[in-house]
C-alpha positions as CSV (number, residue, x, y, z in Angstrom):
1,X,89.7,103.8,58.0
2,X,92.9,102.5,59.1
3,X,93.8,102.5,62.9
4,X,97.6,103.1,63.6
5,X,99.3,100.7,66.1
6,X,98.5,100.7,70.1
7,X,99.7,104.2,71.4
8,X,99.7,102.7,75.0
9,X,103.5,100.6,74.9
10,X,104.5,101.8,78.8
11,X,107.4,99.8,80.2
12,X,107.9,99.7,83.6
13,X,110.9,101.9,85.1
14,X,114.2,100.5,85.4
15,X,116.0,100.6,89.0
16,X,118.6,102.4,86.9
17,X,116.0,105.1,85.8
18,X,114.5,105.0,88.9
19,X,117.8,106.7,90.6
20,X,118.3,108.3,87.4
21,X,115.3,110.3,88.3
22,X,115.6,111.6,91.6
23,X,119.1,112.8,90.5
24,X,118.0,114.7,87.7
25,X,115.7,117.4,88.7
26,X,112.3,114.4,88.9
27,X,112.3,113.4,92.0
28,X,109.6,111.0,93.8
29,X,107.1,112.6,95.7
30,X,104.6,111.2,97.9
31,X,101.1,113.1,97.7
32,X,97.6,111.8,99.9
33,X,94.7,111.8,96.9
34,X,93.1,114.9,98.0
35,X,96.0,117.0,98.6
36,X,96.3,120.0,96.8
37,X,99.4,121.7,97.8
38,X,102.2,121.9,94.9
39,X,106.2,121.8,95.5
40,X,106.7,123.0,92.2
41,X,109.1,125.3,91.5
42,X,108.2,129.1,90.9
43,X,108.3,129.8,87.6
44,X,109.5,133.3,86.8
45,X,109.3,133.5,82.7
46,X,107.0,135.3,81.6
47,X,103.2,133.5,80.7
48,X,103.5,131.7,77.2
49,X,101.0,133.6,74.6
50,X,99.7,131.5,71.9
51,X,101.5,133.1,69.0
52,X,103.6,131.8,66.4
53,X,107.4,132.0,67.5
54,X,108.5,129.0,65.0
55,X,108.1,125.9,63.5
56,X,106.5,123.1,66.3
57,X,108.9,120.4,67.5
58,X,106.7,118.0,68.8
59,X,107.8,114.5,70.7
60,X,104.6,112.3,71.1
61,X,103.6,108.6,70.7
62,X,103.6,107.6,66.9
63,X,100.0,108.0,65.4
64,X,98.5,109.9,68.2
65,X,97.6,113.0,66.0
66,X,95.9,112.6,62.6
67,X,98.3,113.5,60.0
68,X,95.7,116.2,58.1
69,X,95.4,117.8,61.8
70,X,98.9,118.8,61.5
71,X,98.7,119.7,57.9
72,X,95.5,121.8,58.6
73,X,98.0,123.7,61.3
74,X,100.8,124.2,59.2
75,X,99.0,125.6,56.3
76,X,97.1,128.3,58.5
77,X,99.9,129.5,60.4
78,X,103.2,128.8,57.8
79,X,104.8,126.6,59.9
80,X,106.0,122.9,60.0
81,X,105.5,120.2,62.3
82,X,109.2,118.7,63.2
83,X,107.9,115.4,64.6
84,X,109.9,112.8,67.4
85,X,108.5,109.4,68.5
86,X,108.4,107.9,72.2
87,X,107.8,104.4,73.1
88,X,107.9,104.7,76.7
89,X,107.0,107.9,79.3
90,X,110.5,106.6,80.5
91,X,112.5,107.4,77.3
92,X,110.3,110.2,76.7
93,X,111.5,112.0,80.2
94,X,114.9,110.9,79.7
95,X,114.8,112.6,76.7
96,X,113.8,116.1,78.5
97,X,116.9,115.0,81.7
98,X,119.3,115.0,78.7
99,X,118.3,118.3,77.7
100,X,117.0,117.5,74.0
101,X,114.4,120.5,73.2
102,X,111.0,120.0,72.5
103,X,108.1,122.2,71.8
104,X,105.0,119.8,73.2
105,X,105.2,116.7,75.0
106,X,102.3,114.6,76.0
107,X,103.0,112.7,79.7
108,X,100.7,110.8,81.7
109,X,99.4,112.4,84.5
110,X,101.8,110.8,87.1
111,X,104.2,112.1,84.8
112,X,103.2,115.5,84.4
113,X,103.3,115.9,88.2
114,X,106.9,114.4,88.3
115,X,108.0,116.8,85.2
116,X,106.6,119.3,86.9
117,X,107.8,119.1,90.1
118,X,111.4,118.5,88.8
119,X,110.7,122.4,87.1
120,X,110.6,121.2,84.0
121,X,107.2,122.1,82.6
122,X,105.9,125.8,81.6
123,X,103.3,127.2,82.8
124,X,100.1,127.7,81.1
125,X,97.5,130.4,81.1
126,X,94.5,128.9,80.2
127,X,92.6,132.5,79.8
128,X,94.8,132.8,76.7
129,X,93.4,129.9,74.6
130,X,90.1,130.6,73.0
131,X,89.1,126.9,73.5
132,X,89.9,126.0,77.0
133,X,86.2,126.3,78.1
134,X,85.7,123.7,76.0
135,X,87.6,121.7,78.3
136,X,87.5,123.0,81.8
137,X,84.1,124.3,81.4
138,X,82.8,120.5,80.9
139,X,84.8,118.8,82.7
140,X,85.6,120.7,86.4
141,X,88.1,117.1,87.2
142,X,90.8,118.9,85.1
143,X,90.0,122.5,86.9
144,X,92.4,121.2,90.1
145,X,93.8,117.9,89.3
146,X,95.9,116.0,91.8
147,X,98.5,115.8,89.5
148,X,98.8,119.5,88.6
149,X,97.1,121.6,90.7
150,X,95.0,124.5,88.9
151,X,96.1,122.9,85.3
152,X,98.5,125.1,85.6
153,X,101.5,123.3,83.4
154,X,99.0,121.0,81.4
155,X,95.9,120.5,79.5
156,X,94.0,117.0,78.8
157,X,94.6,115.7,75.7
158,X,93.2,111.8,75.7
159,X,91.5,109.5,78.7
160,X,91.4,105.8,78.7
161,X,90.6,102.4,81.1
162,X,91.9,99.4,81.1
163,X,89.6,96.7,81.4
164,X,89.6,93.0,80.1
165,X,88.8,92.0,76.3
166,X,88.7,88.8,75.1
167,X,87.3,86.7,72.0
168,X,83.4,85.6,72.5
169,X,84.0,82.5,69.5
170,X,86.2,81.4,72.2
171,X,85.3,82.1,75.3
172,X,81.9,82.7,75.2
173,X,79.4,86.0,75.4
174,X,80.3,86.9,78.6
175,X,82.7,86.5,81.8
176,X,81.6,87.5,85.5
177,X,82.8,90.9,85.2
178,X,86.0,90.4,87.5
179,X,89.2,90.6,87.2
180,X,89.6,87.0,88.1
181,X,88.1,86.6,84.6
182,X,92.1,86.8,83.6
183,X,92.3,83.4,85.2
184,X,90.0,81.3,83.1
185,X,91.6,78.1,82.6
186,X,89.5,78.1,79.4
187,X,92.1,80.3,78.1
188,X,95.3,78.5,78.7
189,X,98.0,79.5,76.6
190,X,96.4,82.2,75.1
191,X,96.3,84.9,77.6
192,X,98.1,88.1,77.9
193,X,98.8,90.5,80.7
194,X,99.9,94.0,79.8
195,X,103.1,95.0,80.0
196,X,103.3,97.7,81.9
197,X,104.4,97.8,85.6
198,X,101.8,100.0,86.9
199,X,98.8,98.3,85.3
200,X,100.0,94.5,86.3
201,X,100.3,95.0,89.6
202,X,97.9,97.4,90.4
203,X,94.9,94.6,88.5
204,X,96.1,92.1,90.7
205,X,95.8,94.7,93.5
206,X,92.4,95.8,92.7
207,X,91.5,91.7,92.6
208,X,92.9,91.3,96.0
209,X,90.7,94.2,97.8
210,X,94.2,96.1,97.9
211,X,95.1,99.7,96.7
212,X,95.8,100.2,93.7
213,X,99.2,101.7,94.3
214,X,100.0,99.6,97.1
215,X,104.1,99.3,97.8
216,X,103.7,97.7,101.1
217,X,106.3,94.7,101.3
218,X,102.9,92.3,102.5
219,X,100.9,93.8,99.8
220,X,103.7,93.3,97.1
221,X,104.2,89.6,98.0
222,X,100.2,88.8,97.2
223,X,100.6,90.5,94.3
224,X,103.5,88.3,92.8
225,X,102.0,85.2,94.2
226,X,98.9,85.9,92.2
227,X,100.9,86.8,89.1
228,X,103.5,83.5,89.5
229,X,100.3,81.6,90.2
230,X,98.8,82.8,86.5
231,X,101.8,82.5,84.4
232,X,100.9,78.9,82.9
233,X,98.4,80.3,81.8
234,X,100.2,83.3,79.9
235,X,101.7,83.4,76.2
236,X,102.9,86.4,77.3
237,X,103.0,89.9,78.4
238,X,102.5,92.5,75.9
239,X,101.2,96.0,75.5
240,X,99.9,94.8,71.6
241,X,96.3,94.4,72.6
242,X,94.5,94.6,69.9
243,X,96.7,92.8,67.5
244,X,96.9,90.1,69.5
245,X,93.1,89.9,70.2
246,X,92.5,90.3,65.5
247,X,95.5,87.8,65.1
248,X,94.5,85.0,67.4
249,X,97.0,85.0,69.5
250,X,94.7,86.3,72.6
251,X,91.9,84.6,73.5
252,X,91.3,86.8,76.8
253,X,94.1,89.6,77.7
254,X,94.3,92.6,79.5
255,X,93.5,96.0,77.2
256,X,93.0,99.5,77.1
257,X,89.9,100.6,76.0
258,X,91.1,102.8,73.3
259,X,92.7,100.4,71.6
260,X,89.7,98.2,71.6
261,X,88.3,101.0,68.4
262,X,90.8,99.5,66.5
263,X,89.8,95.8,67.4
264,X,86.4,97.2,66.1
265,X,87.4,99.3,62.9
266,X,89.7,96.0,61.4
267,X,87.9,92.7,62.8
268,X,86.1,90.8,59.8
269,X,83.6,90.4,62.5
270,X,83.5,92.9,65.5
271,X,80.5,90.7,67.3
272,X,83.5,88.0,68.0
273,X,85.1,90.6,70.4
274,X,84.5,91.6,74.4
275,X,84.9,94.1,76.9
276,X,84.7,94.4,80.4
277,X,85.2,96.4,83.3
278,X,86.0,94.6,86.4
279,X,83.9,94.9,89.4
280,X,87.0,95.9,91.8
281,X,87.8,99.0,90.1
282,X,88.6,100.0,87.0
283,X,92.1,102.5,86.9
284,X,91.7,105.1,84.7
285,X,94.4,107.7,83.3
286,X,95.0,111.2,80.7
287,X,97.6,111.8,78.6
288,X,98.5,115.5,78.9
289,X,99.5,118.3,76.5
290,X,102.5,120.1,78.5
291,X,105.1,122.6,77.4
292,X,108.7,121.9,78.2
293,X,110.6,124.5,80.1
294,X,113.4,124.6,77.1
295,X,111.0,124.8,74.3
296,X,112.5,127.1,71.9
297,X,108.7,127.7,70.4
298,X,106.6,127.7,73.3
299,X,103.9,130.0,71.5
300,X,103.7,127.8,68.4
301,X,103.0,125.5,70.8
302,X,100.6,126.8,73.0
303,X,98.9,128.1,69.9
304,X,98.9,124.3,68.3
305,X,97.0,123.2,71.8
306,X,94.1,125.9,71.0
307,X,94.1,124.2,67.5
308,X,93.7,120.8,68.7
309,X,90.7,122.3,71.1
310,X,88.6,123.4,68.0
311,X,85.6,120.7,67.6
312,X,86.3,120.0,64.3
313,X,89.9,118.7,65.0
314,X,89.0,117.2,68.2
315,X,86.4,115.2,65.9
316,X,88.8,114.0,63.8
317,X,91.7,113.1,66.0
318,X,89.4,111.0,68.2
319,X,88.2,109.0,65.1
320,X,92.0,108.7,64.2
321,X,93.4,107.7,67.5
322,X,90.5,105.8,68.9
323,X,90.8,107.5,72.4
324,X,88.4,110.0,73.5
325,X,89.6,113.6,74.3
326,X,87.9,115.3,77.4
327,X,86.1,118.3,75.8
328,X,83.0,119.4,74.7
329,X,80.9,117.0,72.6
330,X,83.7,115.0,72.6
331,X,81.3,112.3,74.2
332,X,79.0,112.5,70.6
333,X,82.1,111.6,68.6
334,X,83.4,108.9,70.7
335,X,79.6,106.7,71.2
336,X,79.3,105.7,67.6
337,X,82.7,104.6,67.4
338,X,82.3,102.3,70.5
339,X,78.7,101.4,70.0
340,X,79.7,97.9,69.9
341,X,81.3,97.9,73.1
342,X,80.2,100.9,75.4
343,X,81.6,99.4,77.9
344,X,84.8,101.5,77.1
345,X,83.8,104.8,77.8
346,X,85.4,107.1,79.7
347,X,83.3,110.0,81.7
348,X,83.6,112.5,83.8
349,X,82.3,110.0,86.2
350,X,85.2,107.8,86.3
351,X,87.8,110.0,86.7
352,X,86.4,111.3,90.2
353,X,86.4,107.7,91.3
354,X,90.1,108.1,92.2
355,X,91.3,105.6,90.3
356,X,94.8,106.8,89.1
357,X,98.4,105.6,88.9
358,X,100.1,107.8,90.7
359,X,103.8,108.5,92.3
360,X,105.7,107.0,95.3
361,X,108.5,108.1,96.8
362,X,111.6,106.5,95.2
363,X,111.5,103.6,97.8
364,X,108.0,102.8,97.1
365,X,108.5,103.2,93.4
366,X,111.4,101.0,93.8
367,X,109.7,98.1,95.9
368,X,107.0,97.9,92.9
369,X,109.5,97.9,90.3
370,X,111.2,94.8,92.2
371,X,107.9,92.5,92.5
372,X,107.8,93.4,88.6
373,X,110.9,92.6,88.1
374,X,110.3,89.4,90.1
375,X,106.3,88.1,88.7
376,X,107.9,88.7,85.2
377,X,110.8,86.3,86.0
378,X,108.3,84.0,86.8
């Protein structure tokens, strides 16, 4: 089987996106971890039914459904599946700001809240798809999320942690299980970071005993220290894990766990390769199935949703994608594929640790992006 390129190529907001956001109808909000109260706008439109109402226009990251899913969907229900590519939750919401229509869209959950606050999300009825016990009933995290209270514009579609992989020919059979580990002068020249805003600084946050969403100007100063202080020991940021890792090019780098199934499916020899979770915290996230509120085909899409729910396409999108999907039995499909490294599994468990990116208000958001903006300058 052939794994498609790393889904997970975030880029850190721009300070012109930034204030591009809070103009356009996403503005930063500012939420404590167990609130959940909602400023979303009321939406009036009558609830979506999963019916079919035309062909799907679906935006996504490349690769992140297997191809005979969609052709299973369009030869039960007649339709086709009018695919657009993201590279970026950025683009993809800039996108939506410009008004381009989409069917289904597939943000973060910090995003989701964002999209949703900013009244552009539908909601979503979950009594109207056949499989959403499948999810909710399994697991209760996604019942009242922080992110979007009661589920009530989204549905989990993938999970994932990021954690530290690196090459045991190299470096050895294990590292002490910190994050630290990314200092190893052993590695020299052949260590990556990701690069992605959120997950730089917030590993060099959770290293420090800080939170992991800190924007605190004292906070944000140890943070770039630490990252200045490993730079000669960097070839580079990058959000390639895995190919650097089967290349050569990374002897140790930051990764996300999915992306370590395709380190395993393509590696001559999959016992060369590591995974760890760090001792001080691991952050974990979802990607979300959500319904734009200018979707010309909103019922094609909620009905595509209830397809993607049935266990035998959840079965094979998680052997395609490499990421596991957070319904029933899921957890069976995912183990064999990651028997090498269990290291990277994702469970209920972890997401109630509270260990999410999640939204600042726009000064916050723009204090991190200027210590990124500053540790990447070196």
């Amino acid at each position: 089987m052939s794994i498609p390129l790393s889904r997970r190529t975030l880029l850190g907001a721009s300070l012109a996106g930034l204030a591009g956001f809070a103009t356009s109808g996403c503005a930063f909000t500012q939420d404590s971890p167990s609130s959940s109260s909602s400023a979303v706008p009321e939406d009036t439109s009558p609830p979506v039914q999963p019916k079919i109402d035309g062909d799907l226009v679906y935006f996504n990251w490349a690769d992140y459904v297997d191809p005979t899913v969609f052709a299973g969907f369009s030869k039960e229900y007649g339709v086709k599946v009018v695919q657009s590519n993201f590279d970026s939750m950025e683009s993809m919401v800039a996108k939506i700001n410009a008004g381009n229509a989409y069917d289904l869209i597939f943000p973060s959950a910090k995003w989701t809240q964002r999209l949703a606050r900013g009244g552009k999300l539908r909601r979503i009825d979950h009594t109207t798809l056949r499989n959403a016990e499948s999810v909710f009933g399994t697991y209760s995290y996604f019942a009242d999320p922080w992110y979007d209270p009661k589920s009530a514009h989204s549905i989990p579609f993938s999970m994932y942690k990021t954690g530290i992989a690196w090459r045991k020919d190299k470096l050895g059979e294990t590292l002490t299980g910190s994050w630290a580990d990314l200092w190893n002068p052993r590695a020299k020249g052949y260590t990556y970071v990701l690069d992605d805003r959120d997950e730089a600084l917030g590993m060099v946050a959770l290293k420090l005993g800080l939170d992991l969403n800190t924007s605190a100007e004292e906070d944000l100063k140890r943070i770039v220290t630490e990252l200045k202080g490993l730079r000669p020991n960097l070839r580079g940021f990058s959000s390639d894990d895995w190919n650097n890792l089967l290349s050569g090019n990374a002897h140790l780098t930051q990764a996300w766990s999915g992306d370590m199934v395709a380190v395993l499916n393509q590696a001559k020899d999959a016992a060369k390769y590591g995974f760890e979770v760090a001792k001080e915290g691991a952050p974990v996230n979802s990607d979300c199935y959500a319904i734009p509120t200018n979707a010309a085909h909103p019922g094609t899409a909620l009905l595509f949703i209830d397809y993607m729910l049935r266990p035998e396409n959840v079965a094979k999108n998680i052997a395609y994608i490499g990421y596991p999907m957070p319904v029933k039995g899921a957890e069976q499909v995912y183990a064999p594929l990651i028997e090498a490294l269990p290291q990277c599994a994702v469970t209920a468990a972890d997401l109630r640790q509270d260990m999410m990116f999640r939204n600042g208000t726009q000064q916050q958001e723009q204090a991190r992006d200027k210590a990124w903006t500053e540790a990447k300058a070196g």
